[in-house]
N, CA and C of each residue as an Amber inpcrd file, in Angstrom:
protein
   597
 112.6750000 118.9140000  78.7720000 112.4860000 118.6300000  80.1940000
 113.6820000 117.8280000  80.6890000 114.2560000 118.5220000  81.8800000
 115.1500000 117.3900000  82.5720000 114.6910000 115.8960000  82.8070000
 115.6490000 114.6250000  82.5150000 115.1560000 113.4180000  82.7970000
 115.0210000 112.8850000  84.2410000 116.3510000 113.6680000  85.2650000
 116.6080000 113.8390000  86.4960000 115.4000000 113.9890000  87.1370000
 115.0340000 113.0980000  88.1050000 113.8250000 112.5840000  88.9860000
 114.0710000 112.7840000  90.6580000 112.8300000 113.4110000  91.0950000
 112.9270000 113.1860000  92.0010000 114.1330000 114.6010000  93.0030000
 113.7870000 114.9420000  94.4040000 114.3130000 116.2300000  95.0690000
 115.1550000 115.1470000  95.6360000 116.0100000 114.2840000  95.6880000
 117.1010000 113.4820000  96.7660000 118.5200000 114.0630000  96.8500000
 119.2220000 113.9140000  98.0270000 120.5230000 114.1170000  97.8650000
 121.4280000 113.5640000  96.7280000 120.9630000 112.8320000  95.6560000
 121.5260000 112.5070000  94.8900000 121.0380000 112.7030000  93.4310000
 120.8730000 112.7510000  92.0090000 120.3230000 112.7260000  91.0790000
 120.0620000 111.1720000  90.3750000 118.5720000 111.3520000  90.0960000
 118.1930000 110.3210000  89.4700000 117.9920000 110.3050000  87.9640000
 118.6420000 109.1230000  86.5940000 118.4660000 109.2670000  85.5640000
 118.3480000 107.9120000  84.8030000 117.4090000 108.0610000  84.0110000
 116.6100000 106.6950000  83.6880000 118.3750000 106.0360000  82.6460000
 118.1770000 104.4980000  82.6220000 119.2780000 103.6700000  81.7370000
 118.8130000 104.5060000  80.7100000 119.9420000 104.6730000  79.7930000
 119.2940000 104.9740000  78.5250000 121.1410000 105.1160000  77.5550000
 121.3740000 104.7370000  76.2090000 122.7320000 104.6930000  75.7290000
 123.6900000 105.6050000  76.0790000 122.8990000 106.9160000  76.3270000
 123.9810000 107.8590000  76.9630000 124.3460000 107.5430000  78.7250000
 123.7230000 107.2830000  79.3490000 123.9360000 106.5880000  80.8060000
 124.1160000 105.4130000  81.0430000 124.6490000 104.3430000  80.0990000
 124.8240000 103.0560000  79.6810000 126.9120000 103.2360000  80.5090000
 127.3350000 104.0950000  80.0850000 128.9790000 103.9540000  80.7080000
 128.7760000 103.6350000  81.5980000 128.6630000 105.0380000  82.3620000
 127.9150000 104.9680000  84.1770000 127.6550000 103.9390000  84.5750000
 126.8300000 103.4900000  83.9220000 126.3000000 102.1440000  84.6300000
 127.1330000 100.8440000  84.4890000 127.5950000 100.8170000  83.4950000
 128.7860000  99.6420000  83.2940000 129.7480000  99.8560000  84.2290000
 130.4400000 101.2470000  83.8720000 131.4010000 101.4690000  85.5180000
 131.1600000 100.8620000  86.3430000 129.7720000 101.2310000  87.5090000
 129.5990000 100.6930000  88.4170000 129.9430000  99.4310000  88.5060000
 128.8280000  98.6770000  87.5140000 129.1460000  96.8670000  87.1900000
 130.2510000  96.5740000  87.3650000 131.0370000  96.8180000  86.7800000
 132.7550000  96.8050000  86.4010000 133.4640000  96.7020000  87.8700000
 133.3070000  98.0220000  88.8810000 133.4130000  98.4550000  89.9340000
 133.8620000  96.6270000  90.6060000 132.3220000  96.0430000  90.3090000
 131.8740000  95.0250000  91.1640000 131.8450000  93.9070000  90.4660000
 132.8260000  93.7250000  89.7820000 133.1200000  92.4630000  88.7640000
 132.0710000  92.1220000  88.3900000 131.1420000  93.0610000  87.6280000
 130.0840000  92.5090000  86.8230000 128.5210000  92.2420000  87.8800000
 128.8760000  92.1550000  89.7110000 127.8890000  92.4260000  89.9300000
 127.0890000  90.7500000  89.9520000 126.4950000  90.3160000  91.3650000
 126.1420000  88.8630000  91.2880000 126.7840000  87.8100000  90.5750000
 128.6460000  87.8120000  90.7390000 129.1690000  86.7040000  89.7800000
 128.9120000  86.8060000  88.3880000 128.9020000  88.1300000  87.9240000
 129.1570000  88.9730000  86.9340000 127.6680000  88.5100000  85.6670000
 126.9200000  88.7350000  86.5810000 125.8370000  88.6550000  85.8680000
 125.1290000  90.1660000  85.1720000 125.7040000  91.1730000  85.5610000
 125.5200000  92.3040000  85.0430000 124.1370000  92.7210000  84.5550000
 123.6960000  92.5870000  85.7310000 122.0710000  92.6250000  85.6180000
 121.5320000  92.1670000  84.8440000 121.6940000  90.9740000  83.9640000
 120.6650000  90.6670000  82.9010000 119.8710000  89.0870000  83.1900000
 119.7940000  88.2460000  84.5080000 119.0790000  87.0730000  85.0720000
 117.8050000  87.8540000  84.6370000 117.1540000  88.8470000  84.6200000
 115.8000000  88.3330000  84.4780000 115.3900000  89.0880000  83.2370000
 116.2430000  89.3640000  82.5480000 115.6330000  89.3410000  81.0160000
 115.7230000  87.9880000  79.8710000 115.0010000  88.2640000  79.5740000
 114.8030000  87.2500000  78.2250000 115.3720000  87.5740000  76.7820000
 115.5190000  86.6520000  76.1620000 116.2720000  86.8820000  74.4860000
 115.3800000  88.1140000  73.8640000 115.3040000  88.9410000  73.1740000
 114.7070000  89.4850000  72.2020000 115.0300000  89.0780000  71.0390000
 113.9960000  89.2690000  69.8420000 114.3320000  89.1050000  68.5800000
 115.4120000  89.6570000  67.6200000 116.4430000  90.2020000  68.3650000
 117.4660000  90.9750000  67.8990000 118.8620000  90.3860000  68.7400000
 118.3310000  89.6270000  69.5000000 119.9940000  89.6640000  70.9070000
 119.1320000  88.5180000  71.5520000 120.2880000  87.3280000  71.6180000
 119.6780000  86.2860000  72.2180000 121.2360000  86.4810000  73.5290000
 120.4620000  86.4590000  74.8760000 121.4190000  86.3110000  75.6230000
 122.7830000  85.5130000  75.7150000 122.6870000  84.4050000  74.9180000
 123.8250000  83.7210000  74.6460000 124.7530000  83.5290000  73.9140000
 124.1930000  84.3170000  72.9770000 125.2640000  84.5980000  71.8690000
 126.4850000  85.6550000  71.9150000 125.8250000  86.6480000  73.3870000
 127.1780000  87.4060000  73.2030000 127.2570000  87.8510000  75.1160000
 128.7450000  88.2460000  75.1260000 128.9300000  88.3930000  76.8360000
 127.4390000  89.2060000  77.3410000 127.7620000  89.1900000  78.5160000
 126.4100000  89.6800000  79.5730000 126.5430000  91.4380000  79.5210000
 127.6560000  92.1640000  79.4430000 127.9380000  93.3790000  79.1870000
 127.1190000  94.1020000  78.0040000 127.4870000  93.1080000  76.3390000
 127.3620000  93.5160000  75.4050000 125.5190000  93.3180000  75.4300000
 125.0410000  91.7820000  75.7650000 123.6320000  91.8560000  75.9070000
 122.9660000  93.0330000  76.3300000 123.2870000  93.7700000  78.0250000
 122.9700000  94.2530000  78.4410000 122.8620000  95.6110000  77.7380000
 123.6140000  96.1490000  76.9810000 124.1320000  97.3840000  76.2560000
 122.7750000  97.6010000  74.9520000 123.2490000  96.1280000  74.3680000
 121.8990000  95.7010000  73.0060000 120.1110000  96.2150000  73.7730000
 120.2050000  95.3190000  75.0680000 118.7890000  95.3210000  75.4770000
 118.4050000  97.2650000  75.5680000 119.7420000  98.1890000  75.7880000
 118.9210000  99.1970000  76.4360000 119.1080000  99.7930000  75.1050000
 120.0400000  99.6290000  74.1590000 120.0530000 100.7010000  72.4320000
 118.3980000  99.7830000  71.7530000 117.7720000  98.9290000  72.1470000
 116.2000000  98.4430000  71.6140000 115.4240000  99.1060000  72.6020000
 115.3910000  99.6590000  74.0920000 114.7690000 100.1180000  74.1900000
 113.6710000  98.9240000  75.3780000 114.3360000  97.5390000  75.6940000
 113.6850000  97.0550000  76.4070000 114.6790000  96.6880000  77.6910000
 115.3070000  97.4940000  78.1650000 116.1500000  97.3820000  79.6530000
 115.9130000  99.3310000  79.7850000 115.3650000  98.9210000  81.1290000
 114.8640000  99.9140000  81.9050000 115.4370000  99.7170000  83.4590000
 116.1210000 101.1920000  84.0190000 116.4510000 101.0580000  85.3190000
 116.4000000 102.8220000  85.4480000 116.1890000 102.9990000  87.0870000
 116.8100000 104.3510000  87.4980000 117.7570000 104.1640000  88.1130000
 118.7680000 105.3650000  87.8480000 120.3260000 104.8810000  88.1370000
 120.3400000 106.2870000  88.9700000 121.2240000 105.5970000  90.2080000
 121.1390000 107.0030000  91.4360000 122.6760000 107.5080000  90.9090000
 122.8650000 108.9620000  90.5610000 124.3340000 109.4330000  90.4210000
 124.8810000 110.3610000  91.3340000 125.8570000 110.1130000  91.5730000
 127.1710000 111.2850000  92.5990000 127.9530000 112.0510000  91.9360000
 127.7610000 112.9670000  91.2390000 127.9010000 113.5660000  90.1350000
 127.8000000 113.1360000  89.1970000 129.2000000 112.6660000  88.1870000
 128.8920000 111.8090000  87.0710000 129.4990000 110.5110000  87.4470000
 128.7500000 109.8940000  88.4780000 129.2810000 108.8510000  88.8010000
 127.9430000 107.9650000  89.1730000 127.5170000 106.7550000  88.7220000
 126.2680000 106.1910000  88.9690000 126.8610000 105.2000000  90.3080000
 126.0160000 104.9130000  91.3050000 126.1730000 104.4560000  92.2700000
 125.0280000 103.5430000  92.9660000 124.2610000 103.4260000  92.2860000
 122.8220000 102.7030000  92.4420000 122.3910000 102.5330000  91.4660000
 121.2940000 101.5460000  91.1890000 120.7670000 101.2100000  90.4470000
 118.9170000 100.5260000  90.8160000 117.5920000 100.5810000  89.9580000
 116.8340000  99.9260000  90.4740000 116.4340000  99.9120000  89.1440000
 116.1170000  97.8760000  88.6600000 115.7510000  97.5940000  87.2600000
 114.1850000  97.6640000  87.7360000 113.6580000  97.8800000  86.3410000
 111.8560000  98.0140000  86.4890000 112.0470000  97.6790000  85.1580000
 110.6890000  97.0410000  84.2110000 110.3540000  96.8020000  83.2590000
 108.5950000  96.1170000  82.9850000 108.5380000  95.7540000  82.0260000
 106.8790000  95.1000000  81.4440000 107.7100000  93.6560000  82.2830000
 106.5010000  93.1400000  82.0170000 106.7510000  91.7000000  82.3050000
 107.2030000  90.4000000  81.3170000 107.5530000  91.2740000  79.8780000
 107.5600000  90.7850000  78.3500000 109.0100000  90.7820000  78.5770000
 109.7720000  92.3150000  79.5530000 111.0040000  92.6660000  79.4530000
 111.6020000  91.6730000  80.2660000 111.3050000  91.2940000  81.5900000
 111.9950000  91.1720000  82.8900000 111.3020000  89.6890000  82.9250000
 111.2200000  88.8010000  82.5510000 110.0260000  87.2430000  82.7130000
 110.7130000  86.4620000  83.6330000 112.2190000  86.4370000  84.0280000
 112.4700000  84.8920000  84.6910000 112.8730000  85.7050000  86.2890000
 111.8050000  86.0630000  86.7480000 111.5910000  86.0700000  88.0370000
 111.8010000  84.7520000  89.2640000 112.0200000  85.0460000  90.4080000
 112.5510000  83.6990000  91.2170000 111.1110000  83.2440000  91.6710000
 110.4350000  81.9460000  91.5150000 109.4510000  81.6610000  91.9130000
 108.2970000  81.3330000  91.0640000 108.8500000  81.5790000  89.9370000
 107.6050000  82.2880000  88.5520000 106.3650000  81.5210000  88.5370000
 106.4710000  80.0150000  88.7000000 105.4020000  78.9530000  88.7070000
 104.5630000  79.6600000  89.6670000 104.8590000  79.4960000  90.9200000
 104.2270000  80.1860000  91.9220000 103.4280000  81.1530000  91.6910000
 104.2750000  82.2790000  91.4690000 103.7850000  83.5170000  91.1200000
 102.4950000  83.5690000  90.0810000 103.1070000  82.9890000  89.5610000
 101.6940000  83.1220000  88.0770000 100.6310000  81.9920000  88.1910000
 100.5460000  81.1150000  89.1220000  99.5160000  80.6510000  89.3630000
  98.5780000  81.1880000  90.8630000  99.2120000  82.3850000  91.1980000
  98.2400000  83.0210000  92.3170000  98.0130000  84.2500000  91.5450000
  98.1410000  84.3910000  90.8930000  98.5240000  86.3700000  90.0500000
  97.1730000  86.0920000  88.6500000  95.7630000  87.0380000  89.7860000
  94.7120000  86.8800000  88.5120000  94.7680000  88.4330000  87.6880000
  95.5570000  89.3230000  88.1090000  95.8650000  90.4780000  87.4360000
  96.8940000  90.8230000  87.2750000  97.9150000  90.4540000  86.4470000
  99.1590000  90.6190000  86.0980000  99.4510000  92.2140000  85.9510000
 100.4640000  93.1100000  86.7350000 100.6510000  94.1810000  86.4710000
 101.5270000  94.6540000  85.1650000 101.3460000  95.4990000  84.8590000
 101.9590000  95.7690000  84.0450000 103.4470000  96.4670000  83.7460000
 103.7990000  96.7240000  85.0060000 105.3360000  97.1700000  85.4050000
 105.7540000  96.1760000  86.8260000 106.8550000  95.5900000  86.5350000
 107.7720000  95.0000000  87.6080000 108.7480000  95.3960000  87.9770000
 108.9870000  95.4600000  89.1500000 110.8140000  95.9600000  89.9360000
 111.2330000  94.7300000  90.2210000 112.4460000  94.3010000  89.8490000
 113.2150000  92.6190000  89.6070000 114.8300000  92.8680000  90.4700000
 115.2130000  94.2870000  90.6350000 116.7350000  93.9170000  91.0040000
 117.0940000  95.7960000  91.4120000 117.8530000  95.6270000  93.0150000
 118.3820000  96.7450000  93.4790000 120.2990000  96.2800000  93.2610000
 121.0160000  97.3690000  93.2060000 122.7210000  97.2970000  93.0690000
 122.7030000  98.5060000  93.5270000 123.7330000  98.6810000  94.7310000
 123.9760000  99.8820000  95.1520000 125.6090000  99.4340000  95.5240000
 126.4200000 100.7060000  95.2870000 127.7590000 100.8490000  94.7280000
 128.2760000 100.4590000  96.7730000 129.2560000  99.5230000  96.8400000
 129.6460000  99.1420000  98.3140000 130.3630000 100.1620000  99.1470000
 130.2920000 101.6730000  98.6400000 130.8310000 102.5080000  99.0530000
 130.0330000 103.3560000  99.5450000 128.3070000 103.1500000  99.0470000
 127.3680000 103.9200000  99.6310000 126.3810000 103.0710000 100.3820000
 126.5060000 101.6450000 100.5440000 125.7680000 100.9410000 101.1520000
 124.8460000 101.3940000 102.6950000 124.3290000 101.0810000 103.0110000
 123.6100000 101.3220000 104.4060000 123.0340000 102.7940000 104.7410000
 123.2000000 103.6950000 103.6790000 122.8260000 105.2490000 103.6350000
 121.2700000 105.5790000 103.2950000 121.0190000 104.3740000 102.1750000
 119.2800000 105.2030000 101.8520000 119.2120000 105.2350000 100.4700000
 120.4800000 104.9330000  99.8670000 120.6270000 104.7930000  98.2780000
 119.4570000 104.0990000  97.5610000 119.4760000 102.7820000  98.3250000
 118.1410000 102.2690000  97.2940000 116.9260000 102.1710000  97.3320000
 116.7180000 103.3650000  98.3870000 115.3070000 103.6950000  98.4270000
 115.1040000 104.8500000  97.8650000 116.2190000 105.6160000  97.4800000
 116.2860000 106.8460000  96.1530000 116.1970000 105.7690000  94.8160000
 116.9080000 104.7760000  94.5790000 116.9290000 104.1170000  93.3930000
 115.4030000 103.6530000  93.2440000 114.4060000 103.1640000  94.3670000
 112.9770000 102.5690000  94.2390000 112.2380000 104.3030000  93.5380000
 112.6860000 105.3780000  94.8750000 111.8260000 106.1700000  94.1910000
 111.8290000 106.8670000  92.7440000 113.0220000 106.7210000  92.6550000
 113.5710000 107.0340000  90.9790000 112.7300000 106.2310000  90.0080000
 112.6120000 104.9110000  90.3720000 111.9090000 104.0950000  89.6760000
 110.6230000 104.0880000  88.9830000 110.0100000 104.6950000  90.3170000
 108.7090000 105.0490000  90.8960000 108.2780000 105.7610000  89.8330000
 109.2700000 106.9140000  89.9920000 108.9760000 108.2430000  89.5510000
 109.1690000 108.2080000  87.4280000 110.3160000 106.9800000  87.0110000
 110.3600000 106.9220000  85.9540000 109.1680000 106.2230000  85.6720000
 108.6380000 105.4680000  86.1630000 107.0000000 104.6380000  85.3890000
 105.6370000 105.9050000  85.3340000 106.2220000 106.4640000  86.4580000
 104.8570000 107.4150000  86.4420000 105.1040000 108.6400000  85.4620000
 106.3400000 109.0290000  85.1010000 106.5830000 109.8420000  83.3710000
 106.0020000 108.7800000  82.2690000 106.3050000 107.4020000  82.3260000
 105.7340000 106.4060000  81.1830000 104.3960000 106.2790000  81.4860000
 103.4950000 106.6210000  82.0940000 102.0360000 106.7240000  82.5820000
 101.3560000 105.6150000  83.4270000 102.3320000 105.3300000  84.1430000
 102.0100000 105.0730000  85.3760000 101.4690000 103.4570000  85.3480000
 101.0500000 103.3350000  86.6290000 100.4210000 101.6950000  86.2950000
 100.7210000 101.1950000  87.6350000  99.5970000  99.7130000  87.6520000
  99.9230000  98.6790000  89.0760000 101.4490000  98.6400000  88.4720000
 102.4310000  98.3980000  90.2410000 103.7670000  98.0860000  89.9800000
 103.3540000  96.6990000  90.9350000 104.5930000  95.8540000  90.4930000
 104.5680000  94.6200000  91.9290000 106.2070000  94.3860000  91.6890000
 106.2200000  93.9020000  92.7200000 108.1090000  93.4360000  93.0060000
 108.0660000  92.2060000  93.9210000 109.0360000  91.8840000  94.4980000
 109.1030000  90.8500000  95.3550000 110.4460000  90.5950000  96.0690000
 110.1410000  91.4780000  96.8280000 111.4280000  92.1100000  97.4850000
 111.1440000  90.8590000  99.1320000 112.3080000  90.7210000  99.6500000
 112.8330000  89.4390000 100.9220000 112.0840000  89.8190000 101.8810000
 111.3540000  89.1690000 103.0810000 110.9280000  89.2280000 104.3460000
 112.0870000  88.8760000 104.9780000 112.5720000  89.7310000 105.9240000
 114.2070000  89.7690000 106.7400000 113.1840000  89.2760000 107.6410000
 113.4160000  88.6340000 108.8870000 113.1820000  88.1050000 110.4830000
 113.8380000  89.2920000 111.2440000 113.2930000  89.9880000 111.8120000
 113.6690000  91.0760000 112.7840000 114.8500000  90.7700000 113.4130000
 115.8190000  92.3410000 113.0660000 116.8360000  92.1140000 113.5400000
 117.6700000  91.0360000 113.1520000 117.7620000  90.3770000 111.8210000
 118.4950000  89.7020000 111.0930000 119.3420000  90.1000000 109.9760000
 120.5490000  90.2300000 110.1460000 121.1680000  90.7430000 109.4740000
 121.4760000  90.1670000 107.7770000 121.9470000  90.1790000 106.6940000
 122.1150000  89.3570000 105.4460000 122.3250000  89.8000000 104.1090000
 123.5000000  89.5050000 104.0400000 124.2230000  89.7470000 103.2370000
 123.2450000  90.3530000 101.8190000 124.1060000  91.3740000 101.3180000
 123.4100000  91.9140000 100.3910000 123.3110000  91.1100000  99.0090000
 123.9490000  90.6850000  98.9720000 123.7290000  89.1160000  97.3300000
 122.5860000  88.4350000  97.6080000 121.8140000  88.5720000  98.9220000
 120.2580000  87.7920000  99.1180000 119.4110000  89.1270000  98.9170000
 119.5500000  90.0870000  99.1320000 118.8820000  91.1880000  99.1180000
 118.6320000  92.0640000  97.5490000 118.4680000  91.3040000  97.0570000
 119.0940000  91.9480000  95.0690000 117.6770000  92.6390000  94.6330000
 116.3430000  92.1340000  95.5290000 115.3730000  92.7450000  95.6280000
 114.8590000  93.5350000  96.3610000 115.3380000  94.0180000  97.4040000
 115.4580000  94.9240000  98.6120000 114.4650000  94.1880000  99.6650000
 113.8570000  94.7460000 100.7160000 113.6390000  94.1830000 101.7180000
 111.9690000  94.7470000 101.8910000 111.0000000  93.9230000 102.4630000
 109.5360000  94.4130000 102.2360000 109.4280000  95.6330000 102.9310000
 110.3130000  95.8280000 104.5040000 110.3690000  97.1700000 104.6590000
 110.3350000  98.6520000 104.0170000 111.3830000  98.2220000 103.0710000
 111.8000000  99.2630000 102.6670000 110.7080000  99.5980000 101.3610000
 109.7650000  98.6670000 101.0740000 108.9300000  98.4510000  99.9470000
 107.4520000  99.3210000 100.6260000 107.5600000  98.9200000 101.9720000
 106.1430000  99.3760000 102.7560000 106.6250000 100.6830000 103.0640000
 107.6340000 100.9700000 103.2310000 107.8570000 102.5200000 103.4460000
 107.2780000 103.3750000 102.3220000 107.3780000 102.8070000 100.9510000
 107.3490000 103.4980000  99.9380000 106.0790000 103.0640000  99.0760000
 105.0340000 102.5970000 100.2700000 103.8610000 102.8650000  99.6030000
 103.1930000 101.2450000  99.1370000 103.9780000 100.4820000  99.2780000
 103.8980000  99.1090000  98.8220000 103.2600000  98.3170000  99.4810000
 101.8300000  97.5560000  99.1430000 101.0980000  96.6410000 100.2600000
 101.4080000  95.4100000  99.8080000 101.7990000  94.6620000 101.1520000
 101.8840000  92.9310000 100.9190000 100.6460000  92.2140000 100.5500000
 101.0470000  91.6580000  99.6620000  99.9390000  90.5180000  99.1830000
 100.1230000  89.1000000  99.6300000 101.3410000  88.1700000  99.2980000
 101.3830000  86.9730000  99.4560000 102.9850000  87.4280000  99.4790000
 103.4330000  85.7560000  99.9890000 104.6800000  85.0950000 100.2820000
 105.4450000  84.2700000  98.6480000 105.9670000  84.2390000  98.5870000
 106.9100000  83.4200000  97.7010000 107.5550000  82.6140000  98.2280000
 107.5760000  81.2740000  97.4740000 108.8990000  80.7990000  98.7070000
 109.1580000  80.5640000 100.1770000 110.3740000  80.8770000 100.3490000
 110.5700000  80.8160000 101.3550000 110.8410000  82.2190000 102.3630000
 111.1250000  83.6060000 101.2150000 111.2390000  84.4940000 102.0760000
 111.0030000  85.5680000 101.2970000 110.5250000  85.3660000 100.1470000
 110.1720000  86.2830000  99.2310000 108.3950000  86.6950000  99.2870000
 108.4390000  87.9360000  98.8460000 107.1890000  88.2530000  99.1540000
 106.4250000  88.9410000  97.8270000 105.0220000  88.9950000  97.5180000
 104.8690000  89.9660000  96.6010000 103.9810000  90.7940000  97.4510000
 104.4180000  92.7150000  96.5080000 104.0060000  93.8650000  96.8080000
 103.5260000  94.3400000  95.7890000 102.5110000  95.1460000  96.1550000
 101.9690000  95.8350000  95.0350000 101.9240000  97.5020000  95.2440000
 101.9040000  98.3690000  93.9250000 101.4100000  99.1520000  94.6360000
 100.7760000 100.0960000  93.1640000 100.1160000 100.6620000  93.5000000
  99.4330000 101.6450000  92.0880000 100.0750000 103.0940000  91.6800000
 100.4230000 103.6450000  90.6170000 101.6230000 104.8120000  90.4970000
 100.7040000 105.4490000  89.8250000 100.2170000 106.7280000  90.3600000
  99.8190000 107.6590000  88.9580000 100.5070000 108.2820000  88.4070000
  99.5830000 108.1820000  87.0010000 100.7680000 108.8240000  85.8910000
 100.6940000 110.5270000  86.3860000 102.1400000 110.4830000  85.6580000
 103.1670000 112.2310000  85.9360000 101.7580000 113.2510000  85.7900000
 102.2420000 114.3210000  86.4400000 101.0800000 115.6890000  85.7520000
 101.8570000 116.3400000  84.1470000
């Protein structure tokens, strides 16, 4: 079976060692991406790769050859240009707010969306709402499940910089099926939403 998700103007394909370049490219692209954090703030050490022992590149590389870094990566041919991380909550733990969070949260889901990257050349097009549905669409091949994220409440008609936006925006979360639950913070929100598994 093709891994490619989803009918979009673009192709969707889950992280995985063979789509690990691609995706570094991009990073690379963008000096690593949040002050070269290279997507790895909200994973935790595993018993094989402790984040500190080796650059954020090589971590990141380790986490997806074990099998616990999960993303759908939007491509332009063979060129990845988006990105949307999803994982367990074992994978992805240092979420912004976490105290918070886990003292209102009496049903912990079992899949989280933690971080959107879309390449600054395709920005403002629709990219990372192909990267959410890619996402979508990769949990519901893994059999599905409550998802929650906690993507920014923008103030209408407020514009902001995309380094605040690393979780996308509740809009774009309610477009795609996502109901608000509570606030985080100061502008963060949690969403939920239920995925059935693939046919």
């Amino acid at each position: 079976m093709d891994d490619a998700v989803g009918a979009t103007p673009h192709v969707v394909r889950p992280l995985t060692p063979e789509t690990f370049p691609a995706w570094l490219a991009l990073a690379e692209k963008h000096n690593g991406v949040w002050g070269g954090c290279y997507c790895s703030y909200f994973h935790g050490d595993t018993e094989r790769t402790a984040k500190d022992d080796v650059d954020r590149p090589t971590f990141k590389r380790r986490l997806v050859a074990e099998g616990v870094a999960h993303a759908a990566l939007v491509f332009d041919g063979d060129a990845a240009i988006a990105w949307c991380e999803y994982g367990s909550p074992a994978e992805l733990p240092n979420i912004y707010h976490r105290r918070q969070y886990e003292a209102g949260e009496t049903a912990p889901a079992p899949w989280r969306i933690t971080c959107f990257f879309v390449d600054r050349d395709h920005r403002r097009s629709g990219v990372a709402r192909e990267a959410l549905d890619g996402a979508l669409g990769l949990i519901a091949q893994a059999g599905g499940g409550e998802v929650v994220s906690f993507p920014n409440e923008l103030a209408p008609g407020k514009r902001t910089s995309s380094s605040f936006l690393h979780n996308g925006t509740r809009a774009m979360f309610e477009r795609a099926g996502f109901t608000f639950e509570r606030r985080l913070g100061k502008n963060k929100t949690v969403m939920r939403k239920t995925v059935p598994p693939a046919a």
